[in-house]
VEXDREN-2710 file (C-alpha; in Angstrom, 1 decimal):
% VEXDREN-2710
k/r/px/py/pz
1/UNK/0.0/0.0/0.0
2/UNK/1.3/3.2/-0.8
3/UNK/3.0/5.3/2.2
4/UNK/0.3/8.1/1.5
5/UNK/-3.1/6.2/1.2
6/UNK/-4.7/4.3/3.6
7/UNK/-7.3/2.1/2.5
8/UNK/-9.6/0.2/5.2
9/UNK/-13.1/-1.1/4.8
10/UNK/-16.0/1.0/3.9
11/UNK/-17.4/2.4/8.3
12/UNK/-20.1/4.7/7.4
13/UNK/-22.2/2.4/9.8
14/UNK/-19.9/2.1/12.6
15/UNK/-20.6/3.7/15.8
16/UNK/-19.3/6.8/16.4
17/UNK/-19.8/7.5/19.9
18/UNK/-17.4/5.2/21.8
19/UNK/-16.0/5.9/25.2
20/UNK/-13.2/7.3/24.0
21/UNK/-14.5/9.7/21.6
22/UNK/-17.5/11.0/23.7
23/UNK/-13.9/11.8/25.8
24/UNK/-12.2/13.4/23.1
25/UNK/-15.2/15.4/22.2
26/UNK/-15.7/16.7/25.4
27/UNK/-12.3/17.6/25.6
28/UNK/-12.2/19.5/22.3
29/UNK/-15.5/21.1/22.6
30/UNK/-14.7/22.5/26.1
31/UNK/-10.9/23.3/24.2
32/UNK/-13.2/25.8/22.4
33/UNK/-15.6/26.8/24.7
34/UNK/-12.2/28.3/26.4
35/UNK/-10.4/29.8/23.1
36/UNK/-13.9/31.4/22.2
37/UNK/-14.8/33.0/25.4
38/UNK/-10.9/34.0/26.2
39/UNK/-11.3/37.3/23.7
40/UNK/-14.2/38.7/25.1
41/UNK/-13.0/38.2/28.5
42/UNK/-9.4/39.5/27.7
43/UNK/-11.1/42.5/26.0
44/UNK/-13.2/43.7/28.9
45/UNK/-10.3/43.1/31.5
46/UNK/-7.8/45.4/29.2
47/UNK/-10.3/47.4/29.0
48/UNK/-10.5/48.3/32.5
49/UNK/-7.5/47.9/33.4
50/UNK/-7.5/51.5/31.2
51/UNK/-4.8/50.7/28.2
52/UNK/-8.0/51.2/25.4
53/UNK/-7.8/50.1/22.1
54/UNK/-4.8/50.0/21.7
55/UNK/-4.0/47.4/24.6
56/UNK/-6.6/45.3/23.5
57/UNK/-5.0/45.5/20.2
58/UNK/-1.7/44.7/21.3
59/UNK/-3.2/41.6/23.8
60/UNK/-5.2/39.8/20.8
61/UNK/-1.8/40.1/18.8
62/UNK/0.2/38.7/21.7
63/UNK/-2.7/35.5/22.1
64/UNK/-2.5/34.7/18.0
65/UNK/0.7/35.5/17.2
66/UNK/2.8/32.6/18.9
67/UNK/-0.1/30.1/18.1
68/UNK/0.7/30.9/14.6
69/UNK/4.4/31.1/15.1
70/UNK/5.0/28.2/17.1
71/UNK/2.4/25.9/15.7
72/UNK/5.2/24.3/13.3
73/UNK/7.1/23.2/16.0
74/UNK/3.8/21.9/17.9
75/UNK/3.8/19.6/15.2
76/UNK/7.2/17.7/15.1
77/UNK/6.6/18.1/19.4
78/UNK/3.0/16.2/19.0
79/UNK/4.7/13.1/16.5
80/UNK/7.9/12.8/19.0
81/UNK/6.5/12.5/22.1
82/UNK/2.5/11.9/21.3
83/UNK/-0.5/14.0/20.8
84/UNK/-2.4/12.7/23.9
85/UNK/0.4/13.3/25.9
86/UNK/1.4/17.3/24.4
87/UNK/-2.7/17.8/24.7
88/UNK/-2.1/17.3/28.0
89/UNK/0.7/19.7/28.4
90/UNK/-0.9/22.8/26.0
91/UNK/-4.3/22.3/28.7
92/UNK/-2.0/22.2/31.6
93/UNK/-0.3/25.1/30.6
94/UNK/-3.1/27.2/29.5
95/UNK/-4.6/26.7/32.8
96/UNK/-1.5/27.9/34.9
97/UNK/-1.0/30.8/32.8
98/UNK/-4.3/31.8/32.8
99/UNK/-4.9/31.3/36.3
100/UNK/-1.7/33.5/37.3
101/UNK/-3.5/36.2/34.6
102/UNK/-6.5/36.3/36.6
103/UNK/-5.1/36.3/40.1
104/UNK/-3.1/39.2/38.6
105/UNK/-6.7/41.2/37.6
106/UNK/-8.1/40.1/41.0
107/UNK/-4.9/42.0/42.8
108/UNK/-5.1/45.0/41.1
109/UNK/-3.7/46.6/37.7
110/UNK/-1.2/44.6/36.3
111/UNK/1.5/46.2/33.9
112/UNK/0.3/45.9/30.4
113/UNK/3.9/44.0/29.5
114/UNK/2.1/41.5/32.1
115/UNK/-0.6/40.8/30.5
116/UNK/1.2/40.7/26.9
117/UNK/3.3/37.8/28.2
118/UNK/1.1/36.0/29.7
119/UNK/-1.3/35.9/26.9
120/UNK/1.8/35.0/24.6
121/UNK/2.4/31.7/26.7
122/UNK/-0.8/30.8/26.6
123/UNK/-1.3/31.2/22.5
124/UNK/1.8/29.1/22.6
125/UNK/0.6/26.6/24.5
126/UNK/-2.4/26.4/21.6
127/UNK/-0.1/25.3/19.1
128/UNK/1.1/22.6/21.4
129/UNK/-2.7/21.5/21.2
130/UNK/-3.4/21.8/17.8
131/UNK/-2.2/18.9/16.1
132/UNK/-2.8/16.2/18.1
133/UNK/-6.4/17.3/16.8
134/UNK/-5.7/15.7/13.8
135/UNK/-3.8/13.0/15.3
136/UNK/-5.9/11.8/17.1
137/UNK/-9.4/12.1/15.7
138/UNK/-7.9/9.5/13.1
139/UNK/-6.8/7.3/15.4
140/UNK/-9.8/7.0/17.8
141/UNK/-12.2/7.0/15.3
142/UNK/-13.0/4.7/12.4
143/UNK/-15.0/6.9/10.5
144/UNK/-13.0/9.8/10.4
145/UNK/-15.3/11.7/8.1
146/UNK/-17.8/11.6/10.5
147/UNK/-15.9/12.6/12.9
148/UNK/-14.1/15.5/11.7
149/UNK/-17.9/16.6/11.2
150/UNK/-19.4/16.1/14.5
151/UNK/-16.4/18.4/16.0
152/UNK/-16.8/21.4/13.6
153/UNK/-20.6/21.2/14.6
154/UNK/-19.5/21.6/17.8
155/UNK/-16.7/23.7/17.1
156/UNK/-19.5/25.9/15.6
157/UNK/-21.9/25.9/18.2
158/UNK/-19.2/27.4/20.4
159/UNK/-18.0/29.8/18.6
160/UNK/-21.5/31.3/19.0
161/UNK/-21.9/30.3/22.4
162/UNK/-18.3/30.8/23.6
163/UNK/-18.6/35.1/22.9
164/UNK/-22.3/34.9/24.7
165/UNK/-21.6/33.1/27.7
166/UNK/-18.6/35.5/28.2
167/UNK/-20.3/38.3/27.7
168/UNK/-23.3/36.8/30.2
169/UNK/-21.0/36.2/32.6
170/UNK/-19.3/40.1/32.7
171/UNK/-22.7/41.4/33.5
172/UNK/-23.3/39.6/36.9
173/UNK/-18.9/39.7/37.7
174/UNK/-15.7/40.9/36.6
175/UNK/-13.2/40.3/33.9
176/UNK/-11.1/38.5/36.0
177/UNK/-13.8/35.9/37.4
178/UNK/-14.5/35.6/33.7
179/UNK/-10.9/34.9/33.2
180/UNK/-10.7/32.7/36.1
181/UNK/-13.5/30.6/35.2
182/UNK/-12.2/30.3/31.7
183/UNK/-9.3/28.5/33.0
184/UNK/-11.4/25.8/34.3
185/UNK/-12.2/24.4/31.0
186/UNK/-8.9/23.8/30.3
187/UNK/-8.7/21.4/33.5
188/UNK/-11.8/20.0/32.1
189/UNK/-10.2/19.5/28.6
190/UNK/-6.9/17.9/30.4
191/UNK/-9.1/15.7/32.3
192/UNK/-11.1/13.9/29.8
193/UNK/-7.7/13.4/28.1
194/UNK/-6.2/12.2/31.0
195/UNK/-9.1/9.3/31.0
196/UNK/-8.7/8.3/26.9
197/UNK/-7.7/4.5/26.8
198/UNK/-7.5/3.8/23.1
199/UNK/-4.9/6.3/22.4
200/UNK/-1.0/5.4/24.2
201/UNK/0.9/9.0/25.2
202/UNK/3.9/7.8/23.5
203/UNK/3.9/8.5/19.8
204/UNK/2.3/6.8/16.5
205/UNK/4.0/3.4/16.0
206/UNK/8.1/3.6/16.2
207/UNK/9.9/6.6/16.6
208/UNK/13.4/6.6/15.4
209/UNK/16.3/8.7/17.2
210/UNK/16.6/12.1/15.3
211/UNK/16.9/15.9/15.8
212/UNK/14.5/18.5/16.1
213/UNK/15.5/19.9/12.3
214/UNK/15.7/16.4/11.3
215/UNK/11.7/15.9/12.3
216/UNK/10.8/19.4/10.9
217/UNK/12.6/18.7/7.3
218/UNK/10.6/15.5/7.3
219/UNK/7.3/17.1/8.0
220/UNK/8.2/19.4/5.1
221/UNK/9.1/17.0/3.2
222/UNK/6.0/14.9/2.8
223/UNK/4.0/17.8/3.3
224/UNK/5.6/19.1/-0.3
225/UNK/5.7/15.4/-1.7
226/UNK/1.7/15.5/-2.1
227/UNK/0.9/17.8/-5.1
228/UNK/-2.6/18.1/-3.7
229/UNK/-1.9/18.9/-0.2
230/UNK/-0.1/22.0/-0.7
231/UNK/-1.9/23.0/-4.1
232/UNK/-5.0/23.5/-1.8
233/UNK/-3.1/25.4/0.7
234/UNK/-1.6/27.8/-1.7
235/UNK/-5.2/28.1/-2.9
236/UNK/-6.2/28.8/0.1
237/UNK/-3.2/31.4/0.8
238/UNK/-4.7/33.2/-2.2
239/UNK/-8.5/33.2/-0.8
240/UNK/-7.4/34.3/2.3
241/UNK/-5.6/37.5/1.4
242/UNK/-7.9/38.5/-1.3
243/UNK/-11.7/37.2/-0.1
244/UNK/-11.9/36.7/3.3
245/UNK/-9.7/39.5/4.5
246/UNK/-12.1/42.2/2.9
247/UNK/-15.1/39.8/4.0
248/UNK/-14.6/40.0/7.5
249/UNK/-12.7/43.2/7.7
250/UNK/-15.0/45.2/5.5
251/UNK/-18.3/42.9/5.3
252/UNK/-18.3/42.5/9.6
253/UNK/-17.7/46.2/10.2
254/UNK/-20.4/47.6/7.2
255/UNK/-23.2/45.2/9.1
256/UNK/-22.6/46.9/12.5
257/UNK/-22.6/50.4/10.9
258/UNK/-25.2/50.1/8.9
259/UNK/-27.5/47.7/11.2
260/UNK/-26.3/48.1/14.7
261/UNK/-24.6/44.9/16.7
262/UNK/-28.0/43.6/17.4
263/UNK/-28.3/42.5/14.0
264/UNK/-24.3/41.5/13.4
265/UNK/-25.3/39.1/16.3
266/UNK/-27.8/38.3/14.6
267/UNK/-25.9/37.3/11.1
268/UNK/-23.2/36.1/12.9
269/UNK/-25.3/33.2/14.6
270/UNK/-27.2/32.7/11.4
271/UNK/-23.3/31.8/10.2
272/UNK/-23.0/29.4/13.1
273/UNK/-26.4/28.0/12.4
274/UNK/-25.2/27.2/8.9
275/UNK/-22.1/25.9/9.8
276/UNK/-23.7/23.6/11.8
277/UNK/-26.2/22.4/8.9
278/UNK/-22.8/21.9/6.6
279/UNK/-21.7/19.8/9.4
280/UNK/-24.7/17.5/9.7
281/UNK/-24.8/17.4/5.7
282/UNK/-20.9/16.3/6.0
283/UNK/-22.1/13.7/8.0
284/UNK/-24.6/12.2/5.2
285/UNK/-22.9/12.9/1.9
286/UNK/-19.7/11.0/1.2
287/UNK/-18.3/12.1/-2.2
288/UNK/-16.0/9.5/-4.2
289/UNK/-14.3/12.8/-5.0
290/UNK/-14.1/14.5/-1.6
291/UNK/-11.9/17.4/-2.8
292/UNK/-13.7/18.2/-5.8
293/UNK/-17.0/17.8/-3.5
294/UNK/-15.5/20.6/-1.7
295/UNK/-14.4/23.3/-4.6
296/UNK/-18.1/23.1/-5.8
297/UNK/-19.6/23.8/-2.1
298/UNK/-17.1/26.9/-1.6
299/UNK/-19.0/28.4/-4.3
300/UNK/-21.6/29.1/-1.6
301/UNK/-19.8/31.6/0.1
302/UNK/-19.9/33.9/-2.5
303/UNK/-23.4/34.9/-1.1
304/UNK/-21.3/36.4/2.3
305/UNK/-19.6/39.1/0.9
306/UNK/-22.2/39.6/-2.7
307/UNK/-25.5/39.9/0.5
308/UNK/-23.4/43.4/1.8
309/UNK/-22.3/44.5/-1.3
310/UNK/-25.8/44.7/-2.5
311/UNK/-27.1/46.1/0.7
312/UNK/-29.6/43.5/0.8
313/UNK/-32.1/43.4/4.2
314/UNK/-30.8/42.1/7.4
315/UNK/-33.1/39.3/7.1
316/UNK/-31.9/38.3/3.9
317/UNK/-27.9/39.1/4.7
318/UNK/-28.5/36.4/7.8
319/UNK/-30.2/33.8/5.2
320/UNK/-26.8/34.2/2.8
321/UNK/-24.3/33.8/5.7
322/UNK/-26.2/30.9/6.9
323/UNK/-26.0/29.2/3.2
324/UNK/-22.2/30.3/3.3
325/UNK/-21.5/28.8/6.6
326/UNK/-23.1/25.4/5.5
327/UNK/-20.8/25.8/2.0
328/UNK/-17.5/26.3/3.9
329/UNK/-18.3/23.8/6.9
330/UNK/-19.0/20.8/4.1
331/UNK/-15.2/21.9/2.7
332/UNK/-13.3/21.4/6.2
333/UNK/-14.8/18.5/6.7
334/UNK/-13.7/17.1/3.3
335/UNK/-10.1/18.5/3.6
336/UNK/-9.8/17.8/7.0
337/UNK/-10.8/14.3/6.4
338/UNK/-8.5/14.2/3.5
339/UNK/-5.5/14.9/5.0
340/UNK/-6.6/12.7/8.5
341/UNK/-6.9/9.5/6.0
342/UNK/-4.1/9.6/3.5
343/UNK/-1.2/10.7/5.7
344/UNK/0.7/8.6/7.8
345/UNK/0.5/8.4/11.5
346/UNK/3.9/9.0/12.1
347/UNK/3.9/12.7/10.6
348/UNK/0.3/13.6/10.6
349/UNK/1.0/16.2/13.3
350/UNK/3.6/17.7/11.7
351/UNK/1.7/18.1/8.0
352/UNK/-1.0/19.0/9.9
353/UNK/1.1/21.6/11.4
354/UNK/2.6/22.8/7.9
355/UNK/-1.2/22.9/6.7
356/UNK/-2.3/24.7/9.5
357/UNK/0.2/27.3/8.9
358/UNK/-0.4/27.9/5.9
359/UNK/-3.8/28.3/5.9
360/UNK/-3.3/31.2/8.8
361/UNK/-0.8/33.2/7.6
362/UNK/-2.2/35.1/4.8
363/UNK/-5.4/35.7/6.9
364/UNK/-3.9/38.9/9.2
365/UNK/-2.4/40.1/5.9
366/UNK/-5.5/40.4/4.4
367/UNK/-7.5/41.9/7.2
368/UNK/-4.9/44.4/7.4
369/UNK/-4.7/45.6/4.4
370/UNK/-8.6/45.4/3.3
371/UNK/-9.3/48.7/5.6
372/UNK/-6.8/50.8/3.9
373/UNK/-7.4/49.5/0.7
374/UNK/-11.0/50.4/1.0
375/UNK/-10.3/54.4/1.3
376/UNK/-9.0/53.8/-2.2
377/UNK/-10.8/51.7/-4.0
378/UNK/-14.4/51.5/-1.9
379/UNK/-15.9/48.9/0.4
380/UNK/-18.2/47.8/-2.3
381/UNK/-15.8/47.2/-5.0
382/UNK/-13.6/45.3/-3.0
383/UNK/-16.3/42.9/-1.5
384/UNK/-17.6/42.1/-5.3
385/UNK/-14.2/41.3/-5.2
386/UNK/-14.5/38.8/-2.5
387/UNK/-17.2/37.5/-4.1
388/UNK/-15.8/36.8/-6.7
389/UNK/-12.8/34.9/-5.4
390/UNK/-15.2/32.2/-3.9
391/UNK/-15.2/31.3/-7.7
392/UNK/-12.1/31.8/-8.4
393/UNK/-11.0/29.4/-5.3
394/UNK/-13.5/26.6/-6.7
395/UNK/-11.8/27.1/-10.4
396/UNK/-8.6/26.8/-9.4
397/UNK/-8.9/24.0/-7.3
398/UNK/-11.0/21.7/-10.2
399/UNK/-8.2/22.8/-12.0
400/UNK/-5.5/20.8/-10.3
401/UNK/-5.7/17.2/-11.5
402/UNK/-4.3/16.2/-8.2
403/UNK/-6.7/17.9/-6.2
404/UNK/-9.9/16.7/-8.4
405/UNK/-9.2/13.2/-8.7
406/UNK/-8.2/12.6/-5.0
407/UNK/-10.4/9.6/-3.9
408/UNK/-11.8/9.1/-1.0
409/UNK/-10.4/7.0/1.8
410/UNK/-12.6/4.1/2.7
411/UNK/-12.7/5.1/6.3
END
């Protein structure tokens, strides 16, 4: 069998809800609970802790920038010494540094270059995390398809609930309970971890003696091997910077200015709602061609930007972001299913990490630049222009023979 397919027999019908992966999913889901409410909370605490904008500027940049940074080296750290295991150590982490954070708010004032370090750790501790995610989502379940889609429904529903609960729980006590108790479901996380039987803490199968460059040369290596691997991630380098930069930059800020925030909330749950739907649909549908499955369901999103652009009513801008969520949820899951079932155990955290990277580093780039590029060109121009690359995305990707004719892995 060839190193990067693996073949098994047709699961669609096995159960999917085993002890271990009710575990895992109550470790990832309360993973996400914690990395969705952390911003608001962080937010409200900078906030009054009186360094404005700014600060909370600087502390959003200090929570993503080492995930995104360090993420690589997450990777060769989750195939060397196991995913279960550095899972254990990014939750463990997270919840120290977080806990010192909110004894510091519950003190007093702490120095801004306080907060900014604190917040770095813990971003870093993320991409310790992120990984095993792949890792071991194909190792505990045997229908990895529907697996990968059961966790972005849930990885949906909290990134609506995550934002809510934090701002629910800053009206009845302070930022640095909210901190505090945001910690906790990190512990929670580690536990259920802690309690996973069908997954060892050492590494995938036999782990040869090598250095740290050695392992990340490796990852690169079969990371660059599979044509259709890092076609899609260039692809997707090229979306990013050029469709959803101005979509969320641009399309978010026009809905709050020209609606309010009661009806961004509004849109923005309608998204979650769809994402949700693309997940269950993910569930169902099991393309021969799971790539090229994909390219045509990104097509959807087009509606996301095109509904602002046209100024269309809030009723009908919520019904588009709801169809686009469903669109880009059904691609994840095929991608993220795709990579889970034709790359080798032994340096699936480490692609995974590569992929990962990719995928994030054009997205600052493009928010960044979509607000100043807008006093030159026009918000409405340039989200016709996001629009538009939802097509160009799905063209370019049917266009790569490696990418279109990727089977599906039986499992």
């Amino acid at each position: 069998m060839a190193r990067d397919q693996r073949v098994d027999d047709d699961s669609s019908d096995t159960p999917l809800w085993t002890a271990d992966f009710r575990l895992f999913f109550a470790a990832r889901t309360t993973s996400l609970l914690g990395d969705t409410m952390l911003p608001v909370a962080i937010t409200a605490a900078v906030i009054v802790a009186g360094y404005g904008a700014s600060g909370v500027g600087y502390a959003l940049a200090a929570l993503i920038g080492p995930f995104a940074v360090l993420i690589i080296f997450g990777g060769v750290l989750s195939d060397r010494f196991g995913a279960r295991r550095m899972m254990i150590v990014s939750d463990t982490s997270r919840l120290c540094f977080q806990a010192v954070l909110a004894l510091l708010f519950l003190l007093g004032t702490p120095h801004l270059w306080q907060i900014l370090v604190l917040l770095a750790l813990v971003g870093a501790g993320s991409a310790l995390f992120q990984p095993g995610v792949a890792s071991i989502t194909a190792r505990i379940a045997r229908d990895v398809q529907k697996a990968n889609a059961t966790l972005r429904i849930s990885e949906s529903v909290t990134a609506v609930i995550g934002p809510s609960l934090a701002g629910l729980l800053l009206v009845v006590s302070s930022p640095a309970v909210v901190v505090a108790l945001d910690a906790l479901t990190y512990a929670l996380s580690g536990a259920c971890l802690l309690r996973i039987r069908s997954v060892p803490m050492g590494p995938a199968g036999r782990y040869g003696v090598s250095s740290f460059r050695a392992d990340l040369v490796e990852g690169w290596r079969e990371f660059r091997a599979r044509t259709w691997l890092w076609s899609v991630i260039v692809v997707y380098m090229l979306w990013q910077l050029a469709g959803a930069g101005p979509a969320t930059t641009l399309g978010y800020s026009t809905i709050v200015t020209d609606h309010g925030s009661p009806t961004f909330g509004l849109v923005m749950s309608a998204l979650g709602a769809g994402s949700v739907l693309g997940g269950i649909v993910a569930i169902r549908l099991r393309p021969r061609y799971p790539l090229r499955a994909g390219a045509f369901a990104v097509i959807l999103w087009t509606l996301m930007p095109l509904s602002v652009a046209l100024g269309l009513p809030p009723p009908l801008v919520a019904g588009c972001y709801a169809v686009s969520g469903v669109g880009m949820a059904f691609w994840i899951v095929m991608f993220h299913t795709s990579v889970q079932t034709h790359i080798p155990q032994d340096v699936l955290g480490r692609v995974h990490a590569y992929d990962a990277a990719g995928s994030l580093v054009m997205k600052p780039v493009g928010q960044a630049v979509a607000g100043p590029l807008a006093i030159i060109a026009g918000t409405v121009p340039l989200l016709f222009v996001s629009a538009a690359m939802a097509l160009v995305t799905c063209a370019l990707l049917l266009a790569i023979p490696a990418v279109r004719d990727l089977r599906r892995a039986r499992r």
